[in-house]
C-alpha positions as CSV (number, residue, x, y, z in Angstrom):
1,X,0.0,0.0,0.0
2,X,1.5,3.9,-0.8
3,X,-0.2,7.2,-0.4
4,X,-3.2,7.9,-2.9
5,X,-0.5,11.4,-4.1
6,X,2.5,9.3,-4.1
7,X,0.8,6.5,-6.4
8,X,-0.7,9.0,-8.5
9,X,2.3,11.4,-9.1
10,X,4.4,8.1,-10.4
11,X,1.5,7.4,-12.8
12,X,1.6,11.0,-14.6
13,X,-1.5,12.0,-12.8
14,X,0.3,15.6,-12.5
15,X,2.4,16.6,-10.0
16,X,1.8,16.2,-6.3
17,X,0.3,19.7,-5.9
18,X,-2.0,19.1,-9.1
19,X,-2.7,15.3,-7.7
20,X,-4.0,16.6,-4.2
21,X,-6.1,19.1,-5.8
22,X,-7.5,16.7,-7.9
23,X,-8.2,13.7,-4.7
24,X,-9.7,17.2,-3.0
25,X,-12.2,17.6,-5.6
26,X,-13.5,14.1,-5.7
27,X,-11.7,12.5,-8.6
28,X,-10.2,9.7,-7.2
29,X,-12.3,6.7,-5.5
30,X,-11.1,3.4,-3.3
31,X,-13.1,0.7,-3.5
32,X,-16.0,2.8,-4.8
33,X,-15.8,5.3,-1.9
34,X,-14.7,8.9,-3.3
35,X,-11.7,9.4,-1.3
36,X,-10.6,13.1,-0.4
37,X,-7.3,12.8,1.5
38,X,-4.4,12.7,-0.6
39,X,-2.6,10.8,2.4
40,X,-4.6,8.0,2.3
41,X,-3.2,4.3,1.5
42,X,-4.3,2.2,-0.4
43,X,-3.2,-0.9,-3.2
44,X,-2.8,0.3,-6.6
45,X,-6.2,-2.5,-7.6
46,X,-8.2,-0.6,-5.9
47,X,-8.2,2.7,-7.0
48,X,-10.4,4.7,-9.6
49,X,-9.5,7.9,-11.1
50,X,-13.0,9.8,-12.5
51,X,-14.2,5.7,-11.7
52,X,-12.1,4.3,-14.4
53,X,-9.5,2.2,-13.3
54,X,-5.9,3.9,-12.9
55,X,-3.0,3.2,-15.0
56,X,-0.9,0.0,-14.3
57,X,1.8,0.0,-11.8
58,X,4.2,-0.9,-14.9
59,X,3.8,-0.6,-18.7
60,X,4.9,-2.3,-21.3
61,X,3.8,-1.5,-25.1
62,X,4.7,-2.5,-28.0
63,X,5.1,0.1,-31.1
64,X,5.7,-0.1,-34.7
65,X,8.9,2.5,-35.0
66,X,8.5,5.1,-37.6
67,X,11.6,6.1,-39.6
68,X,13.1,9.3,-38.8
69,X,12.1,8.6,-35.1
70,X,14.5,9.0,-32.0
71,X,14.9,6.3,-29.5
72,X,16.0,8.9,-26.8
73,X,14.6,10.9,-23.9
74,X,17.2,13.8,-24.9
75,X,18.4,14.0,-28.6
76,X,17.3,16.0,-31.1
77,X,14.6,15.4,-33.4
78,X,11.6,13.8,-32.5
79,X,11.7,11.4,-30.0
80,X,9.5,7.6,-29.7
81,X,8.1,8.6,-26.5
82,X,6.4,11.5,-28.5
83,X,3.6,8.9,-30.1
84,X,2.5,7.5,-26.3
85,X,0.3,9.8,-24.0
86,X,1.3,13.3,-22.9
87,X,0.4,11.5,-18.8
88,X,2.6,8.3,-19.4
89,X,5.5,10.7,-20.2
90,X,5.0,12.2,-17.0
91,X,5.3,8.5,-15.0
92,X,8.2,8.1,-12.6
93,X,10.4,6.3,-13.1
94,X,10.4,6.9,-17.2
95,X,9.1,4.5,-19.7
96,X,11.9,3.7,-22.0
97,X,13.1,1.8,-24.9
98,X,14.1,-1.9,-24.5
99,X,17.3,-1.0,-26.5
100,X,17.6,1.1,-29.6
101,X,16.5,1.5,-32.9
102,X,18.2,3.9,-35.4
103,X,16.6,7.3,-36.2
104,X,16.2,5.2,-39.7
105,X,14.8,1.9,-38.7
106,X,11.5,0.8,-38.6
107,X,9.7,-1.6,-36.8
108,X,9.0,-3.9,-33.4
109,X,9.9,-2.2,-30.0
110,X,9.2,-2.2,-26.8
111,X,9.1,0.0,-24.3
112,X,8.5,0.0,-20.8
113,X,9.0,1.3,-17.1
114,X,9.7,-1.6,-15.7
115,X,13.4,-1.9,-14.9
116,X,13.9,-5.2,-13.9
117,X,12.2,-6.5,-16.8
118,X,14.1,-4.3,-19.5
119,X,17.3,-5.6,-18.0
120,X,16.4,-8.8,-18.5
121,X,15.7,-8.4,-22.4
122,X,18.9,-6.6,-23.1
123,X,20.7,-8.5,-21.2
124,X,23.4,-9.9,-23.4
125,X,23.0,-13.6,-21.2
126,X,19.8,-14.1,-22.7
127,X,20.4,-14.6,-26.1
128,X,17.1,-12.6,-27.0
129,X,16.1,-13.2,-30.8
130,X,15.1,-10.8,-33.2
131,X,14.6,-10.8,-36.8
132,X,15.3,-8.6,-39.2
133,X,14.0,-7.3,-42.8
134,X,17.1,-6.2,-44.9
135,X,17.5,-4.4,-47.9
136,X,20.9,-4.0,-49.4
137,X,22.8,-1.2,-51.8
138,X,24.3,-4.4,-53.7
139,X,23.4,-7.8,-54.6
140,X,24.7,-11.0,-52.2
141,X,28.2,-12.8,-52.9
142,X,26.9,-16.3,-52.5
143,X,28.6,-16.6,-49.0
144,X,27.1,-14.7,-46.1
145,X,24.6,-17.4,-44.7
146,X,27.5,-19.3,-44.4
147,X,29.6,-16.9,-43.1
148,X,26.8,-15.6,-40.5
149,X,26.3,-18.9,-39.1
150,X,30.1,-19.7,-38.6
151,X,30.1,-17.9,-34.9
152,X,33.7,-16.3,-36.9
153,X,32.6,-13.3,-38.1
154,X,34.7,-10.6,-36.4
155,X,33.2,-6.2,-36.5
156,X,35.7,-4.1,-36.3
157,X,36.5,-2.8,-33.1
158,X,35.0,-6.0,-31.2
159,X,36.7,-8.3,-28.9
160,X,34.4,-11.2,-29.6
161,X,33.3,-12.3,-32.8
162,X,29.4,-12.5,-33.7
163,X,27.1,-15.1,-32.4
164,X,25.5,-17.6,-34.8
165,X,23.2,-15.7,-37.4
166,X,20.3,-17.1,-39.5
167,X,20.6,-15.8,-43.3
168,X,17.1,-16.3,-45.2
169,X,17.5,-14.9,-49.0
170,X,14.0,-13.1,-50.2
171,X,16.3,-12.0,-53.4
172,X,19.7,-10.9,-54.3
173,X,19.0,-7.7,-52.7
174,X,16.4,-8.4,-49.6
175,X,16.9,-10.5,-46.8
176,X,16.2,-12.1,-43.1
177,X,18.6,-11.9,-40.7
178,X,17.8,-13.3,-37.3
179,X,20.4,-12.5,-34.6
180,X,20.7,-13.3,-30.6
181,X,22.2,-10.4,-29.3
182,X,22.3,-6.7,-29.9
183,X,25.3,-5.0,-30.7
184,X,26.0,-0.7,-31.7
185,X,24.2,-1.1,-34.8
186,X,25.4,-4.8,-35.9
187,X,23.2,-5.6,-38.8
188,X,24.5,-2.2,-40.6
189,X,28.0,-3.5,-39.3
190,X,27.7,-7.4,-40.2
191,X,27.1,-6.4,-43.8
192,X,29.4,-3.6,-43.8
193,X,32.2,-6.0,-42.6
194,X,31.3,-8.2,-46.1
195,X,31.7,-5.2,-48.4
196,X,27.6,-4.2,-48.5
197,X,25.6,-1.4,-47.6
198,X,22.3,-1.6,-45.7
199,X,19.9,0.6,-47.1
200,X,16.8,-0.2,-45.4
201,X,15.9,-2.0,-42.1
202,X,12.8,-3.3,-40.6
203,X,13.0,-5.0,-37.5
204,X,10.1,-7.6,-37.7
205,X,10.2,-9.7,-34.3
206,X,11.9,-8.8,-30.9
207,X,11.8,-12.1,-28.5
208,X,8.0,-13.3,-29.6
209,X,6.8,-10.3,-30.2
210,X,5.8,-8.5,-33.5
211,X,3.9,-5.5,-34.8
212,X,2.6,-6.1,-37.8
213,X,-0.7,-5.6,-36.8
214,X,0.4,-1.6,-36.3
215,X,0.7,0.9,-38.9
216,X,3.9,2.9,-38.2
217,X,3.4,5.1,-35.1
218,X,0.9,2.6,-33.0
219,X,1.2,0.6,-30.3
220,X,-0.5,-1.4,-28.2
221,X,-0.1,-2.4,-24.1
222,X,0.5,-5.9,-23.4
223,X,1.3,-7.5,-20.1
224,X,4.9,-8.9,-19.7
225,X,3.6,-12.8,-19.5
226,X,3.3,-11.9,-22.6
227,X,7.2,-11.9,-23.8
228,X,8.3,-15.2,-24.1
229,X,12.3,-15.2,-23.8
230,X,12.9,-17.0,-26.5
């Protein structure tokens, strides 16, 4: 159980002036009983805000990534968290990005406020797979499948050479590339270290998790039982 402010104020309500004005005036309800003192405790379940129920305790959503986007609370340009609602910017702590997406990739991320659970899906121990949608400046050699899936392929600057990769060819110039971890911009890099040039990428799945279903700019809220590490 926390204060009716204190849960309020972490959940964008306003800040915790604007919160206790609002619990003065009747807006907030426990259990069905309008409840007017801001230091009242009670369990986030039970709690209504103009009788609807308040916003979970954690989010996690899922959004189709526009290009030109910024996966950053500071940079210039505009910014992901721009698309979501102006009260979950407000949440403390801040929803973020389960890793990064260029300013000129598209597709499948997630983002969230949960820090335990963003850890665990960037953590480089889990092996998280996600698939990719590539288009390339040049036509294939013949030999990158073979070369992704060696484990052998060193990036410059790396200590450790590449995990495993799945190559799937669509044509000589679009492919699938499915990956277990996340390196600084590694399917730009992988292809790079080969002699191509991406030119367009679409990240299509992230763990289990897709977004076709979105046009570019939507999300959705799912629960985290949701994400199966796989």
């Amino acid at each position: 159980m926390d204060r009716l402010d204190k849960i309020l104020t972490s959940l964008g309500y306003g800040s915790r002036k604007e919160v206790q004005a609002l619990i003065k005036r009747g807006h907030v309800s426990i259990n069905g009983i309008v409840m007017r003192d801001a230091k009242q405790k009670a369990h986030h379940e039970d709690i209504r805000f103009d009788k609807e129920l308040i916003d979970p305790k954690f989010l996690v959503v899922v959004m189709n990534k526009p290009s030109n986007i910024v996966c950053s609370h500071n940079d210039a340009g505009k910014l992901i968290y721009s698309f979501l609602p102006e009260r979950w910017q407000q949440r403390d702590p801040k929803i973020s990005t389960v890793g990064r997406l260029d300013s000129d990739t598209t597709g499948v991320i997630i983002l969230t406020d949960d820090g335990k659970l963003n850890h665990a899906l960037t953590s480089p121990k889990k092996h998280i797979k996600k698939i990719y949608k590539v288009t390339l400046a040049m036509p294939l050699n013949g030999d990158e499948a073979d070369i992704f899936a060696s484990g052998e392929l060193m990036l410059r600057g790396d200590e450790k050479p590449c995990l495993s990769a799945k190559l799937t060819i669509i044509d000589p110039f679009n492919v699938y590339l499915e990956l277990f971890e996340g390196r600084y911009h590694q399917v730009k890099r992988m292809f790079a270290a080969l002699g191509n040039k991406v030119v367009k990428l679409h990240r299509e799945q992230f763990a289990n998790i897709r977004a076709d279903d979105l046009v570019e700019g939507e999300y959705r809220v799912i629960s985290k039982q949701n994400i199966r590490f796989i």
